[in-house]
C-alpha positions in Angstrom: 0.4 -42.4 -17.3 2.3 -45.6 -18.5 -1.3 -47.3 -18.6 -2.5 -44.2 -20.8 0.4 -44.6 -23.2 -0.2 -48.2 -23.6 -3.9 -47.8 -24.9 -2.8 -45.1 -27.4 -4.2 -42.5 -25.0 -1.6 -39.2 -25.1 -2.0 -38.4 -21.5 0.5 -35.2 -21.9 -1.8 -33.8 -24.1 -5.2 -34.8 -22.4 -4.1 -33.6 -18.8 -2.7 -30.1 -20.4 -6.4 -29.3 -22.3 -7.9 -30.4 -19.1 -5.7 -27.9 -16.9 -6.0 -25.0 -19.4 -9.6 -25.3 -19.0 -9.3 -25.3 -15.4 -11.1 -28.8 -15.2 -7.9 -30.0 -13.1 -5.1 -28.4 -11.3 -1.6 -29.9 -11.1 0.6 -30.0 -7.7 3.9 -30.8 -9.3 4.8 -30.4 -5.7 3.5 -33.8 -4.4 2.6 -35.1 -8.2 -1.2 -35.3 -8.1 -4.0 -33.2 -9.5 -7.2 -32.4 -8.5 -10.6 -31.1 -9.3 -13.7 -30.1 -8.0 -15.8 -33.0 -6.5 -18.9 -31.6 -8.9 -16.2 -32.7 -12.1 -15.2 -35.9 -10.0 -19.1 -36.7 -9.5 -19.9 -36.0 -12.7 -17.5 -38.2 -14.6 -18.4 -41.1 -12.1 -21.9 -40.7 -13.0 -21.4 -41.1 -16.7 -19.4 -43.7 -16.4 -22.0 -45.6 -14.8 -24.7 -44.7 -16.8 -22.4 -46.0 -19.5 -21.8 -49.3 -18.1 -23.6 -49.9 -15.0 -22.6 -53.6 -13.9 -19.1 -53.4 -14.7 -18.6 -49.7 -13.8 -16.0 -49.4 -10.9 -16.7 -49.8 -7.2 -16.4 -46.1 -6.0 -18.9 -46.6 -3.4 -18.2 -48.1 -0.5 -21.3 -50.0 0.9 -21.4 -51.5 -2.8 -17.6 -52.5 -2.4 -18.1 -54.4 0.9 -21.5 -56.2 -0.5 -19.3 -57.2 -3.6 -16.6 -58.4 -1.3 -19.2 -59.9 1.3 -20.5 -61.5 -1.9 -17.3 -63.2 -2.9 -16.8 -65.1 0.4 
């Protein structure tokens, strides 16, 4: 949230739109919250599409060529 905060990004705000539109759900139990893998899938998806070479590693074969890559 602090990393929100510092880009101008009202992450209180954001997150409470997101759960009243059941998009997310909170667990103020362990502090997390989740959604369903389709939501998950489909924000990874435009985020690639958006900036496919610097988009973030959220496969894992592409993470270990990267890695391999680096040696």
């Amino acid at each position: 949230m602090l990393m929100w905060e510092g880009s101008k990004l009202y992450p209180p705000v954001a997150i409470a739109e997101l759960e009243h539109k059941f998009l997310i759900s909170i667990d103020d139990e362990h502090g997390t919250f989740e959604m369903h893998d389709q939501i998950r899938d489909m924000g990874r998806n435009i985020v690639q599409q958006q900036t496919p070479v610097a988009s973030r590693f959220w496969e894992n074969n592409k993470t270990l060529q990267m890695l391999q890559r680096r040696k």
